[in-house]
C-alpha positions in Angstrom: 5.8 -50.5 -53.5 7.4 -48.8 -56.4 6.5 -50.2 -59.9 8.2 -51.4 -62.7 7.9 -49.2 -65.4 7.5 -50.2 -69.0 10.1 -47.7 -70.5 8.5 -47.8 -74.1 5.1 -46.2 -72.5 6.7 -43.7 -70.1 9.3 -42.3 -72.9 6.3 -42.1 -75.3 4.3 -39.9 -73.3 6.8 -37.4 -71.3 7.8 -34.3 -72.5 9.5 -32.7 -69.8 11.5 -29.6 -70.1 10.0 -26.6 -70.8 10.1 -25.0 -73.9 10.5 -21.0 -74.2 11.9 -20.4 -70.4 13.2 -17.2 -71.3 13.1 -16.1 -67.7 10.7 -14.1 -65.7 12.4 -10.8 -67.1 10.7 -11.2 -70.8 6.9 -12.9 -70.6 5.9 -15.2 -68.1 4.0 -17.1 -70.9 5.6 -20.6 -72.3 4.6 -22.9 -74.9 4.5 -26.7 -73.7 4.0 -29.2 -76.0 2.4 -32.4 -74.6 1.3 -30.7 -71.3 -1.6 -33.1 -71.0 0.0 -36.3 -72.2 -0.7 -39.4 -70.2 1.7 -41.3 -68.2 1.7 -44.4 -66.0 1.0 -44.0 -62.2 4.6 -44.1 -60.3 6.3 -42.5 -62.8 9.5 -40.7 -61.9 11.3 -37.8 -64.4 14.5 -36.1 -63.0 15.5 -33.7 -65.9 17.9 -30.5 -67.2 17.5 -28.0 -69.5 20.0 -25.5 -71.4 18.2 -22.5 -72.5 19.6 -19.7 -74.3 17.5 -16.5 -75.6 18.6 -13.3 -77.5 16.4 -10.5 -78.9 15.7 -7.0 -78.7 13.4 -5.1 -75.8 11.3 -2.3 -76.0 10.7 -0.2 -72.2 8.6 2.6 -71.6 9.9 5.6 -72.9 10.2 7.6 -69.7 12.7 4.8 -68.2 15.1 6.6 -71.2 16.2 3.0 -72.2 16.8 2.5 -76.0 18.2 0.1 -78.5 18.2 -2.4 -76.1 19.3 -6.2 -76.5 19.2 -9.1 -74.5 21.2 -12.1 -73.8 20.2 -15.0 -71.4 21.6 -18.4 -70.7 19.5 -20.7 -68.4 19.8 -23.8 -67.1 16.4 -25.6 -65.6 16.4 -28.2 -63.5 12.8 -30.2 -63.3 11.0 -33.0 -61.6 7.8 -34.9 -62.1 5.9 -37.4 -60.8 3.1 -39.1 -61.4 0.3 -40.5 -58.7 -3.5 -41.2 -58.6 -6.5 -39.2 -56.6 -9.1 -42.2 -56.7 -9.0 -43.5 -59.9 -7.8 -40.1 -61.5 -4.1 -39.1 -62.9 -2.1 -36.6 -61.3 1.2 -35.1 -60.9 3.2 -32.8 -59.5 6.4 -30.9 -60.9 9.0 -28.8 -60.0 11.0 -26.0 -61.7 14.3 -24.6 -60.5 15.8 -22.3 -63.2 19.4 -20.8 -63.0 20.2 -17.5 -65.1 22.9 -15.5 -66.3 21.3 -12.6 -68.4 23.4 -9.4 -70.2 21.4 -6.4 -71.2 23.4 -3.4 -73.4 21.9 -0.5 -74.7 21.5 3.2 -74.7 20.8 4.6 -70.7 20.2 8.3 -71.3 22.2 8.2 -74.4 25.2 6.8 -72.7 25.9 3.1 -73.7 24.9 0.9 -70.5 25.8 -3.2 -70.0 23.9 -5.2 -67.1 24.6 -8.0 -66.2 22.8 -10.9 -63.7 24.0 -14.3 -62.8 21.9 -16.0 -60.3 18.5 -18.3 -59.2 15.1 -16.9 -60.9 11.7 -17.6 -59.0 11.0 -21.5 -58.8 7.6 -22.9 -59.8 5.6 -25.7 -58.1 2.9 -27.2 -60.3 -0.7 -29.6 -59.5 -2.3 -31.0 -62.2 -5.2 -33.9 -62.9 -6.5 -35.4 -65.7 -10.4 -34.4 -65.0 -11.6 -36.8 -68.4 -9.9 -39.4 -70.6 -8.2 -42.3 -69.3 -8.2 -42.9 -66.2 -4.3 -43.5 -63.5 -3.2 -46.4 -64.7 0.1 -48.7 -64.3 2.3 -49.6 -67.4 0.7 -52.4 -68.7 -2.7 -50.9 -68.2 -2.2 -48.4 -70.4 -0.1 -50.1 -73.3 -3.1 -52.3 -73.5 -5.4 -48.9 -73.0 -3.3 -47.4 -75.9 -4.0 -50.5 -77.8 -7.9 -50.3 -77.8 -8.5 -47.2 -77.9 -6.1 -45.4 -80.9 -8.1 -42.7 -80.6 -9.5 -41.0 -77.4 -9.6 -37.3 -76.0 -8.0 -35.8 -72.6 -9.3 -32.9 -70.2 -7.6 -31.4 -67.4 -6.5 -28.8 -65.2 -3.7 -27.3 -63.5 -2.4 -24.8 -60.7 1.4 -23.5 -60.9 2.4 -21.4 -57.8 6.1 -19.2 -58.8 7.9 -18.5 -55.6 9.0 -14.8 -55.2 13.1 -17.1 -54.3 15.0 -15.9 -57.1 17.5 -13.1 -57.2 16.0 -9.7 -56.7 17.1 -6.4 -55.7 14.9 -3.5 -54.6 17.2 -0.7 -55.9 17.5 -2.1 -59.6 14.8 -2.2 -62.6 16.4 -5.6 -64.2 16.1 -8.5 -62.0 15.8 -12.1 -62.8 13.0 -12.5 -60.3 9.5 -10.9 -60.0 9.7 -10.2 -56.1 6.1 -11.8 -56.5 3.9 -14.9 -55.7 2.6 -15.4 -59.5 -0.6 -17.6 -59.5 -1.6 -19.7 -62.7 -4.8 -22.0 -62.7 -4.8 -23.7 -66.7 -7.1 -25.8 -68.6 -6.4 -28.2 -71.3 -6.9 -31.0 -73.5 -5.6 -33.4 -76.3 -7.4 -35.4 -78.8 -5.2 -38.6 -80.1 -5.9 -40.0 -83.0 -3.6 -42.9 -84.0 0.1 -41.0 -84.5 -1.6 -37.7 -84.0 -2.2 -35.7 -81.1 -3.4 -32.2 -81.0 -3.4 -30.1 -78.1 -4.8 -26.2 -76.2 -5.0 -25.0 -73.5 -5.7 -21.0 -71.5 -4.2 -19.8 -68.4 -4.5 -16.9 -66.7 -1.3 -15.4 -64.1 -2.3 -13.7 -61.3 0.4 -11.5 -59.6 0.2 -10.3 -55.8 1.5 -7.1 -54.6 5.3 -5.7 -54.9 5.7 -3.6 -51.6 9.5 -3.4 -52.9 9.8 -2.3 -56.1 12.5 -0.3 -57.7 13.4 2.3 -54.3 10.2 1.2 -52.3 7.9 1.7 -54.5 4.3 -0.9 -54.5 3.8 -2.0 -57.7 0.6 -4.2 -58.8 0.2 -6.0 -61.8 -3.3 -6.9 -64.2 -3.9 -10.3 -64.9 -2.7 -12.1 -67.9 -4.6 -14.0 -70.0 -3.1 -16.8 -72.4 -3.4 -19.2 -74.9 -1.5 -21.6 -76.7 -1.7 -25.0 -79.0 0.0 -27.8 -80.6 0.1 -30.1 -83.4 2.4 -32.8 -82.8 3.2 -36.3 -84.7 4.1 -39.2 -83.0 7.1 -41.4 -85.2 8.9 -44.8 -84.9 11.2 -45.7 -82.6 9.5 -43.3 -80.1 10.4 -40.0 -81.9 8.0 -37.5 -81.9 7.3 -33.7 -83.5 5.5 -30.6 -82.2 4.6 -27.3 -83.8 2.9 -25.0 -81.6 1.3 -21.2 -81.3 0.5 -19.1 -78.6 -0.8 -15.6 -77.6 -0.8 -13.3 -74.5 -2.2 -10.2 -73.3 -2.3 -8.3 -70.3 -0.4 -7.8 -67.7 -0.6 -3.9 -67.4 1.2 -2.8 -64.2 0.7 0.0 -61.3 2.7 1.6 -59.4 1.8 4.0 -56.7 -1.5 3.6 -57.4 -0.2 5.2 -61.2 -1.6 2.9 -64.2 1.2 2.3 -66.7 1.1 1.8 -70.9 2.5 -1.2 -70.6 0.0 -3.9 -71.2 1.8 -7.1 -72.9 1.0 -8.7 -76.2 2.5 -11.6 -77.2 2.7 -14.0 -79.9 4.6 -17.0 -79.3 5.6 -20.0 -82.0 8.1 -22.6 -81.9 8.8 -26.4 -83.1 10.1 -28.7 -80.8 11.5 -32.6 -81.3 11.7 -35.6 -78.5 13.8 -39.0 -79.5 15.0 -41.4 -76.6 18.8 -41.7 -76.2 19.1 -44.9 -74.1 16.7 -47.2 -72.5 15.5 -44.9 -69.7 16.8 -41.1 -71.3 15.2 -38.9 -73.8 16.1 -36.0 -75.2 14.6 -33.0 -76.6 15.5 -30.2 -79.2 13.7 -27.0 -79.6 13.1 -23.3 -81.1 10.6 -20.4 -80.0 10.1 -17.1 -80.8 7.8 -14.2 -79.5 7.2 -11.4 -81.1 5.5 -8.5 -79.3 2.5 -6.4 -80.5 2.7 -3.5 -77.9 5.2 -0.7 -78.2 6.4 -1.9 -75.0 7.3 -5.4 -75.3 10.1 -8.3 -76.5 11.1 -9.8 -79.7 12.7 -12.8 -79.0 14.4 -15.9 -79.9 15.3 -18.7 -77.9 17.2 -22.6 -78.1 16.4 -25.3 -75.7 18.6 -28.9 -75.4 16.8 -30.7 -72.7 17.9 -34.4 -71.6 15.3 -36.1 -68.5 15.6 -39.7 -66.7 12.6 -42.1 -65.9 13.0 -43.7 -62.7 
């Protein structure tokens, strides 16, 4: 039996698109504000994203690409809900992300524009709330909230990306990875009254490319990442994030050949949630990475995300 939800609570605690989906192409790393917030049991959140990134991209030298650019609009449609396992919080999400991405440069001196428009690799995501409060409905957790301004939140999480989006064998630039890309993550949040802050470390595990770029196998090192958030809870349900992360690793092999091109990754943003109407929110946010590797991204990127409870 489905259950009334208290639209005050659920707004409150949902942040729902992601912030920095840049597409697989770039750094498979994003920054999430309010990954580990905690919602009613029941809850429903159908949502879209506009994304649009631009920066510049540094390849190894021996692919003879230079002074290269990038250009990527993205459109991400999401899901959530929220259920219990015993008296613990979980939820489930789902990511569908839509690209159309333009690379120019230099190709062997000679002035080269790509071009992509298609579906990148959709993401299916567990998570539960291991400590802090436990599934509750609506009004158990506005009264939760009320006793208890201040209280802390563990959990963990595994994302599975499904090698679905476009990719083709014969090309370098795809907006899929052609691979299953595994990410158990751990978190938390401490509240205190109208402040909440937030971190949480991953790790992306890749499996094997048997098709990559003229049948070649390529395998790739694990990534390691981390990221945090300070965020500030306002009237009228507005909230405020800032947020920093970092990632490294990632160095490929190809043919049994180990590459230079280990990522390094900083990652920072600010990001802003407000509801609209009674049962829609939206969110507003910026990111940027900024690569510490020769071979790498520096990046920019805008996100207008709108989501539904149901």
């Amino acid at each position: 039996m489905p259950l009334h939800m208290n639209p005050i609570i659920v707004q409150k605690q949902i942040a729902l698109i992601i912030f920095g989906l840049t597409c697989n192409l770039i750094f498979s790393q994003d920054i999430e504000p309010r990954r580990w917030s905690t919602i009613p049991v029941g809850t429903q959140v159908a949502g879209i994203g506009f994304v649009h990134t631009f920066g510049d991209i540094e390849f190894d030298p021996l692919l003879q690409a230079e002074n290269t650019t990038l250009s990527v609009n993205s459109l991400a449609l999401q899901y959530v809900r929220a259920f219990k396992i015993g008296t613990k919080l979980a939820r489930i999400d789902v990511l569908i992300p839509y690209s159309n991405a333009t690379w120019e440069g230099l190709l062997n001196k000679v002035p080269t524009t790509v071009k992509r428009n298609g579906f990148a690799d959709p993401r299916l995501r567990f998570s539960l709330n291991i400590l802090g409060p436990k599934a509750m409905t609506p009004k158990e957790l506005q009264d939760y909230f009320k006793t208890n301004p201040t209280y802390t939140t563990f959990g963990a999480s595994l994302s599975i990306s499904f090698p679905l989006g476009q990719y083709y064998g014969d090309k370098l630039l795809n907006l899929g990875y052609n691979t299953f890309v595994f990410r158990p993550q751990i978190g938390m949040v401490h509240k205190w009254n109208s402040w909440s802050f937030e971190a949480s470390g991953s790790v992306f595990f890749y499996s094997v490319n048997n098709d990559f770029y003229i049948n070649k196998t390529k395998r790739q090192d694990p990534l390691f990442a981390l990221q945090t958030h300070l965020i500030k809870s306002f009237k009228n349900r507005i909230w405020a994030s800032l947020s920093f992360g970092y990632g490294q690793g990632g160095n490929s092999i190809v043919n049994r050949v180990t590459n230079d091109d280990e990522r390094g990754n900083f990652l920072g943003g600010v990001s802003a949630g407000m509801p609209i109407f009674k049962k829609q929110t939206l969110k507003l946010a910026y990111g940027s990475t900024l690569t510490t590797k020769d071979v790498g991204a520096n990046t920019h990127g805008f996100v207008l995300g709108w989501a539904y409870i149901f």
